[in-house]
BATI-591756 format. One record per residue: residue in one letter; x, y, z of N, C-alpha, C in turn. Coordinates in steps of 0.2 Angstrom, whole numbers, padded with zeros to 4 digits, always signed. Atoms other than C-alpha are relative to their C-alpha. Example, Ala and Ser with C-alpha at 12.3 -4.5 7.8 and 13.67 -1.06 7.14 Angstrom:
residues 2
A+0004-0006+0000+0062-0022+0039+0004+0006+0000S-0004-0006-0001+0068-0005+0036-0004+0005+0003
This chain:
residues 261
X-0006-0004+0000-0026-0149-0016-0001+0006-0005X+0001-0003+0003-0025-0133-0021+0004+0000-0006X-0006-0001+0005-0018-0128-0041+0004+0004+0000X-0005-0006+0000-0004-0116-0042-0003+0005-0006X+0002-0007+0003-0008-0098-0044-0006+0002-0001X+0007+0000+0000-0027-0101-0043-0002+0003+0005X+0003-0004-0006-0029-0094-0026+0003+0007+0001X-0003-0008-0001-0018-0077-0030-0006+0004-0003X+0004-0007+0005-0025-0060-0033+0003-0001-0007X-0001-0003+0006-0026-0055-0049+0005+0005-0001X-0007-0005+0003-0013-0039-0045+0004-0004+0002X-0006+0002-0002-0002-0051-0037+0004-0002-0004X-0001+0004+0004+0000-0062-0050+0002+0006-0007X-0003-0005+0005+0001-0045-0064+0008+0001+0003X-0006-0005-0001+0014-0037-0052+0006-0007+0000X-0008+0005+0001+0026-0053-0052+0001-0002-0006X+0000+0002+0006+0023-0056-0069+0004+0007-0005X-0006-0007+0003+0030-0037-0073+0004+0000+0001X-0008-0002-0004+0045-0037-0062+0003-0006-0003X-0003+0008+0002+0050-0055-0071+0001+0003-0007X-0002-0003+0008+0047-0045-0089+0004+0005+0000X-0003-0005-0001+0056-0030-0084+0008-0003+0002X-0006+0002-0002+0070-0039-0077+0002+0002+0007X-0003-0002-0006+0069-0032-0061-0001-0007+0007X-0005+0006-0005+0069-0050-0053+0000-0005-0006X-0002+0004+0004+0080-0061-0061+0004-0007+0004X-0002+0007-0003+0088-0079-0059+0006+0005+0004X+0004+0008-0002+0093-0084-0046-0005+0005+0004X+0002-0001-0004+0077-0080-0039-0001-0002+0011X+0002+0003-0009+0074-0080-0019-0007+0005+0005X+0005-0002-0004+0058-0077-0009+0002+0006+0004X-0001-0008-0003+0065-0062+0000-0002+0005-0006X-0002-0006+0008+0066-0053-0018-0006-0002-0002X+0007+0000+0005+0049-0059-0025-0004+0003+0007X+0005-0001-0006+0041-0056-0006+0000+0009-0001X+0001-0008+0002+0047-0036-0010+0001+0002-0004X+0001-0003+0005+0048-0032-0026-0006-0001-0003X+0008+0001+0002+0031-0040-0031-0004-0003+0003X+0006+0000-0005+0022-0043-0013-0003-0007-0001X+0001+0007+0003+0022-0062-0018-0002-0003+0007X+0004+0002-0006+0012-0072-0005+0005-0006+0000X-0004+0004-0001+0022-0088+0002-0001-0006-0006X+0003+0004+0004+0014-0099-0008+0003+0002-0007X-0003-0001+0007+0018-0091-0025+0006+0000+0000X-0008+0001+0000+0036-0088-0021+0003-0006+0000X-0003+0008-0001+0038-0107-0017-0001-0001-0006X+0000+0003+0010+0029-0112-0034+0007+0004-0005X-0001-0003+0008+0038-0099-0045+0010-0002+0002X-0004+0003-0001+0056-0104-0036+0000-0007-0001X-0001+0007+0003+0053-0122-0038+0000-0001-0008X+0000-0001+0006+0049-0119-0056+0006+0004-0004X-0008-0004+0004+0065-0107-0060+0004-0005+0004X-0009+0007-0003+0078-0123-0049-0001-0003-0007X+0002+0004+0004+0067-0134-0063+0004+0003-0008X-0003-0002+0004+0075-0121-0077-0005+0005-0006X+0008-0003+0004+0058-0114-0082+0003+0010+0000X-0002-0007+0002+0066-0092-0091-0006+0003+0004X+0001-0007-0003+0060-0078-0081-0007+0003-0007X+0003-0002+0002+0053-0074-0096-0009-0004-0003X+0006+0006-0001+0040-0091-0097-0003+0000+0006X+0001+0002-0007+0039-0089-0077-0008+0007-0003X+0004-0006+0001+0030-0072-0084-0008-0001-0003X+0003+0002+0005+0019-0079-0098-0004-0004+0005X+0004+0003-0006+0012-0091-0084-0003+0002+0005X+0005-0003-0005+0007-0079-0072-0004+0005-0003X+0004+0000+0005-0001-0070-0085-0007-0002-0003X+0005+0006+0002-0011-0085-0091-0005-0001+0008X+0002+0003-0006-0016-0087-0073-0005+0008+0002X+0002-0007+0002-0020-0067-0072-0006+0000-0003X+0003+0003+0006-0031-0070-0086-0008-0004+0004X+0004+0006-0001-0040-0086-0080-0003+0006+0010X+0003-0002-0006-0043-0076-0062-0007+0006-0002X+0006-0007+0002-0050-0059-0071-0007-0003-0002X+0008+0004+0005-0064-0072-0082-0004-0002+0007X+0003+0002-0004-0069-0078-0065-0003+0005+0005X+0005-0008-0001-0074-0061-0059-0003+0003-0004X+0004-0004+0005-0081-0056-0074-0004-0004-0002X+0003+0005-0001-0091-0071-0073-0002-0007-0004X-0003+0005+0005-0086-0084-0084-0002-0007+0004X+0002+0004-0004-0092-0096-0069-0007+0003+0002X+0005-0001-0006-0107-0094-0059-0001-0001+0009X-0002+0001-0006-0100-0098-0043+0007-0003+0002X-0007+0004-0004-0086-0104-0031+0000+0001+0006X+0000+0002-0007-0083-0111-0015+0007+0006+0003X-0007-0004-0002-0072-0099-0006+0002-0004+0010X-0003+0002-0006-0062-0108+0010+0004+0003+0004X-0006-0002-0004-0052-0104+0025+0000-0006+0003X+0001+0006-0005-0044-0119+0034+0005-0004-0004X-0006+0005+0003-0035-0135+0030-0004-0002-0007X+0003+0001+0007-0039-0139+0012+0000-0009-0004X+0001+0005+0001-0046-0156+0007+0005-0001-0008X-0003+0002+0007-0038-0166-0006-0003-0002-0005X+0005+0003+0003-0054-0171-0017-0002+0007-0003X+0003-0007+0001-0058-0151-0018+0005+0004-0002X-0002-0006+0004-0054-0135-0026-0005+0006+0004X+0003-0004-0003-0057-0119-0017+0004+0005+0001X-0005-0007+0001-0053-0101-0017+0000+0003+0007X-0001-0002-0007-0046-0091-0001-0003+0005+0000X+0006-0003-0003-0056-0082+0009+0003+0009-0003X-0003-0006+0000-0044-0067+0010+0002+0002-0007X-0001-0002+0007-0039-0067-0010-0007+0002-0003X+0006-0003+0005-0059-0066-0016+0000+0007+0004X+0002-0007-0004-0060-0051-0003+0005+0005-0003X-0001-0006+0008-0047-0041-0012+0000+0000-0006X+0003+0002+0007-0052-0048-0029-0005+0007+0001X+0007-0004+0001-0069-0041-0026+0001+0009+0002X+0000-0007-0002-0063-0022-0017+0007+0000-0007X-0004-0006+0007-0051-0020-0033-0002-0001-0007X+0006-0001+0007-0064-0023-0045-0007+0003+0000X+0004-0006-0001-0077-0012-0039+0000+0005-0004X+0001-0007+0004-0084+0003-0050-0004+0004+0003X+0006-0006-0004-0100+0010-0041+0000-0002+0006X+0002+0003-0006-0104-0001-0026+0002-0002+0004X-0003+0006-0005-0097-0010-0011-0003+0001+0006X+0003+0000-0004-0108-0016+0002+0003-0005+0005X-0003+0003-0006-0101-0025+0018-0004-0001+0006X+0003+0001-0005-0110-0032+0030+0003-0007+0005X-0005+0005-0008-0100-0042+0048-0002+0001+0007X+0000+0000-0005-0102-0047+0064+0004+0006+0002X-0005-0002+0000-0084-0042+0069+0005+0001-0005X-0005-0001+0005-0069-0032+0063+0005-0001+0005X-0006+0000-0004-0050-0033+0070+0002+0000-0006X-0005+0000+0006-0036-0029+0061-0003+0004-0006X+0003-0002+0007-0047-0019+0048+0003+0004-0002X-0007-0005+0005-0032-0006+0043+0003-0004-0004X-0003+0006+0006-0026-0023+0034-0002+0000-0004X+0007+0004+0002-0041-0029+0030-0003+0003-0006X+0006-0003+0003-0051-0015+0022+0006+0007-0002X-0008-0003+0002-0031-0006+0016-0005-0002-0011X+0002+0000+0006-0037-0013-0003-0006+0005-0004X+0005-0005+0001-0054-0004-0002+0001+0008+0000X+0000-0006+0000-0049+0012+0003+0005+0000-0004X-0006+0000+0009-0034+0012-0013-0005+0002-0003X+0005+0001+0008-0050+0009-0024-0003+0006+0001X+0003-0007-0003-0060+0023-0014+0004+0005-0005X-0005-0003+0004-0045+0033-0021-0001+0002-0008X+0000+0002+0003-0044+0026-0036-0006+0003-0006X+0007-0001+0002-0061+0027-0042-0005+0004+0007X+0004-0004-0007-0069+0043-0030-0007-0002-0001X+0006+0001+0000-0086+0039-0036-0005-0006+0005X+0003+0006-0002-0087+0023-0029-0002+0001+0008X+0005+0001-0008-0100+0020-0013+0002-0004+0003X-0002+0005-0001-0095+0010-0001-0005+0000+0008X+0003-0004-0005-0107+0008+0013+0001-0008+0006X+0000+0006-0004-0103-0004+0029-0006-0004+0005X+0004+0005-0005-0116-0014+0041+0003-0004+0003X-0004+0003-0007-0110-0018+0059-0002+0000+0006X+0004+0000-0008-0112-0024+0076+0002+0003+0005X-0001-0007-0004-0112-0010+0089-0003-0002+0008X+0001+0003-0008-0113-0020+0108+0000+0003+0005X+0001-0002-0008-0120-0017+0123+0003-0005+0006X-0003+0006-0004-0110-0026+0135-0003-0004+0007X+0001+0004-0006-0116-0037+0150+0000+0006+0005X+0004-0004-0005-0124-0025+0163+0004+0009-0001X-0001-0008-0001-0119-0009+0155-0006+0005-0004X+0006-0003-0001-0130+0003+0158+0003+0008-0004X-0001-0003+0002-0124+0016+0148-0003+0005-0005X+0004-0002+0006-0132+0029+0136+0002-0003-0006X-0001+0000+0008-0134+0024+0117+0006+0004-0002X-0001-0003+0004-0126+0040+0112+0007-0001+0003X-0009+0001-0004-0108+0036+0124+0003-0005-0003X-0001+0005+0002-0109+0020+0117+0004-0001-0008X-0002-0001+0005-0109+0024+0101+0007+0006-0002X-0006-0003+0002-0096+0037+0103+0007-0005+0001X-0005+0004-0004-0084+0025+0111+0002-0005-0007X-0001+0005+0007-0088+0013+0094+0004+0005-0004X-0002-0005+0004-0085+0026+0084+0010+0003-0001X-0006-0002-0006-0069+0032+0093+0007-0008-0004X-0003+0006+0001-0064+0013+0091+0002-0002-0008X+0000+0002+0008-0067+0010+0072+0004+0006-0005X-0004-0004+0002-0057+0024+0069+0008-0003-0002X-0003+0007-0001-0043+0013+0072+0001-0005-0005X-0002+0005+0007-0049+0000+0059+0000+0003-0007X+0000-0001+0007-0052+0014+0044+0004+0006+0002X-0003-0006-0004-0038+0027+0049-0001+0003-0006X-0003-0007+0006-0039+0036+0031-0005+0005+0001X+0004-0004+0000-0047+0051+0027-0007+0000-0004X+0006+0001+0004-0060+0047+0014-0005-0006+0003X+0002+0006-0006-0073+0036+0026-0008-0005-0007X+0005+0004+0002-0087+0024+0020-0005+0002+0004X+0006+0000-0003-0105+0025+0024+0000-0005+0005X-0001+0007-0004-0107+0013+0041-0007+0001+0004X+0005+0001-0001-0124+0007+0047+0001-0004+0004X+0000+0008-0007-0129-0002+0065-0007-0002+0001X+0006+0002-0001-0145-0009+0070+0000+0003+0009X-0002-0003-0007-0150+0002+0085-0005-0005+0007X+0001+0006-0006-0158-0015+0095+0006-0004+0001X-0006+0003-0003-0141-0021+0097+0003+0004+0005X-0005-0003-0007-0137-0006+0110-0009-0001+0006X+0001+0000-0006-0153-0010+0119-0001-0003+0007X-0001+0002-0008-0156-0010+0138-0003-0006+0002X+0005+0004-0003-0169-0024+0137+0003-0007-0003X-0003+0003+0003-0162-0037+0135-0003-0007-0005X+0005+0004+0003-0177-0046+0128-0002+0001-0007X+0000-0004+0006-0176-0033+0114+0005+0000-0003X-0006-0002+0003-0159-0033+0110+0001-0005-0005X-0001+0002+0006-0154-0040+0094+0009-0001-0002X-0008+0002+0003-0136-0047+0086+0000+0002-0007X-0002-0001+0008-0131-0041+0069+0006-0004-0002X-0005+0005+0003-0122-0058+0062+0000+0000-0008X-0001+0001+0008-0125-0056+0041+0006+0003-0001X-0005+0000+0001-0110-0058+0036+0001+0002-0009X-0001-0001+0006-0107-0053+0016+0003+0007-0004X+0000-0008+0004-0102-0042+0003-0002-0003-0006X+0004+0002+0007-0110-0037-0013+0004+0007-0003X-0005-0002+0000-0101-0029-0024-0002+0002-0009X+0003-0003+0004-0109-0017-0041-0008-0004-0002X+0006+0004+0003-0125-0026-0041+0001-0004-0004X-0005+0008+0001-0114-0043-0047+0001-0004+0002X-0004+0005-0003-0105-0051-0037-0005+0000+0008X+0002+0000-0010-0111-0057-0019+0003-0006+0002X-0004+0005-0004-0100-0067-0009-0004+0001+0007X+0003+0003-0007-0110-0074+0007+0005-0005+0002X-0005+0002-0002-0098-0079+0020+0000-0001+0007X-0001+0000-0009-0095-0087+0038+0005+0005+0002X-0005-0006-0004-0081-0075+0041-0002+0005+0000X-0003-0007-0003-0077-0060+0049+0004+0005-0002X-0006-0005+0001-0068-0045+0045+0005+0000+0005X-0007-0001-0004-0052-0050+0056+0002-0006-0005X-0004+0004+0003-0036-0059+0051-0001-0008+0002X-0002+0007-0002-0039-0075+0060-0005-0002-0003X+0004+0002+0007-0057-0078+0049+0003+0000-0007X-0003-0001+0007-0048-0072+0033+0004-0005+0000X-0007+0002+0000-0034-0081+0035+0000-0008+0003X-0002+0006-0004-0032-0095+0049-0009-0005+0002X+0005+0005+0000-0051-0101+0054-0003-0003-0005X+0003+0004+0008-0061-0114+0043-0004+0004+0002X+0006-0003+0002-0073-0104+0036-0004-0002-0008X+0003-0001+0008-0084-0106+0020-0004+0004-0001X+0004-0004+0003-0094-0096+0008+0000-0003-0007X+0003+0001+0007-0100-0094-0009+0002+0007-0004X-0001-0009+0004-0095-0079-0022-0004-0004-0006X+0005+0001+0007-0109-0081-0035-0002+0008-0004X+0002-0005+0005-0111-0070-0052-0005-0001-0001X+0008+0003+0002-0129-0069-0050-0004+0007+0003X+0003-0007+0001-0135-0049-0054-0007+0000+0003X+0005-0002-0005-0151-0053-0048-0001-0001+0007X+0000+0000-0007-0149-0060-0032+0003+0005+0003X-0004-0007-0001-0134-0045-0030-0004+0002+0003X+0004-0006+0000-0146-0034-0032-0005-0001+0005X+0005+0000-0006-0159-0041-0022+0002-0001+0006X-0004+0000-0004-0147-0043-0007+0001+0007+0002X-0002-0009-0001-0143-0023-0009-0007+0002+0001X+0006-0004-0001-0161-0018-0009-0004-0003+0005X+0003+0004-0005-0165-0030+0006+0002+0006+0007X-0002-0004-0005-0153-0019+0015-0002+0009-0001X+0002-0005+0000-0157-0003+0007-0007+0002+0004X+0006-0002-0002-0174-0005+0013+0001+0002+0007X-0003-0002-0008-0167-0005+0031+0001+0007+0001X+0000-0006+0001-0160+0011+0028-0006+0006+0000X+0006-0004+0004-0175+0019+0019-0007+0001+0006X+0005+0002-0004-0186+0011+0033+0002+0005+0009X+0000-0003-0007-0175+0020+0047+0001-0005+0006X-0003+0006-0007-0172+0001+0055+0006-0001+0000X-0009-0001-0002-0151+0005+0054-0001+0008-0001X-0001-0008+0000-0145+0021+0058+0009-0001-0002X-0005-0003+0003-0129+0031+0052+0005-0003+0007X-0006+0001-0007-0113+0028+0064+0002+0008-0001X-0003-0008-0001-0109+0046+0071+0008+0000-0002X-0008+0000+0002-0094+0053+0061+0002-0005-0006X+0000+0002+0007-0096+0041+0048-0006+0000-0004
């Protein structure tokens, strides 16, 4: 079972924790009012309502998200050495963090680097919405993605159609204007099919620190609703050696650029 306020982000958990000090939500709390004024996930809203019917002040409910704040920030700054991250039904003997909170954990704590590599995206204007903020936020930071770019079942089509059509498509999942570097493997568009290759690693690595290896996907039904598991490990050298596995890809000329990104 999960603990309460262990599986929120770290802004979620500031931003309700200010709107409870400031006063701009007050008793009687209701899940409508925390869902928009501090973007409280259902989960939080439910604990922090059970806790205010109990008579726990607005200003305690604060001090405890806070403290919970706090204990998340340490576990990205590596205060742990690892965590199970899950999507799915959640065992009662375990403890495990959700898939989709380490994923905007790790993109709003990024300073230099965010490396991304997925089979599939869907939904990725949700998904990869915290990343481009950071982008913003911090212009320096590199974000470079790795993706599968399919040739379908008897289509015979140029590489370069193909790739425009992807292109075209992935538009769609990063509609802002400041784009990420995006990398495909160019034996996943070939004709042969004895040659053709699948790009399934799945990860992110994130300032040469953090690397989360992960079954899921970038869509909502991995993030969210499939069992998935993974690992977020504070472990600078494997980070690093994970990024230089793929840089050497690049370097070598075995991924190419995605046109237009």
């Amino acid at each position: 079972m999960k603990l309460p306020f262990t599986s929120e982000s770290v802004t979620a958990l500031r931003a309700c924790a200010s709107a409870l000090r400031s006063g701009q939500l007050a008793p009687p709390l209701s899940k409508m009012a925390l869902s928009r004024t501090a973007s409280c996930s259902d989960a939080l809203a439910a604990e922090l309502l059970r806790l205010s019917a109990e008579g726990m002040a607005p200003s305690h409910l604060a001090l405890l998200l806070d403290v919970a704040a706090e204990a998340a920030d340490a576990r990205m700054s590596g205060a742990a050495s690892a965590d199970l991250v899950w999507t799915g039904p959640e065992a009662s003997v375990s403890h495990s963090r959700d898939t989709a909170v380490v994923v905007e954990e790790l993109f709003a704590t990024a300073q230099r680097h965010v490396l991304i590599s997925t089979f599939v995206v869907h939904q990725g204007s949700r998904i990869f919405k915290p990343l481009a903020d950071r982008m913003d936020l911090v212009p320096d930071l590199r974000v470079q993605l790795f993706l599968h770019v399919a040739r379908e079942w008897r289509d015979t089509r140029d590489d370069s159609e193909l790739l425009r059509e992807f292109a075209k498509s992935f538009e769609e999942q990063w509609p802002w204007p400041k784009r990420p570097e995006v990398f495909y493997d160019p034996r996943t568009l070939s004709a042969d099919q004895a040659a053709r290759a699948t790009w399934h690693a799945k990860c992110v690595l994130v300032d040469d620190e953090l690397a989360f290896v992960t079954s899921a996907n970038f869509t909502e039904w991995a993030q969210q609703r499939n069992v998935e598991v993974g690992v977020l490990l504070r472990n600078p050298h494997l980070a690093a050696q994970l990024r230089q596995q793929f840089e050497g890809l690049i370097q070598s000329k075995q991924v190419r650029r995605l046109p237009g990104f």
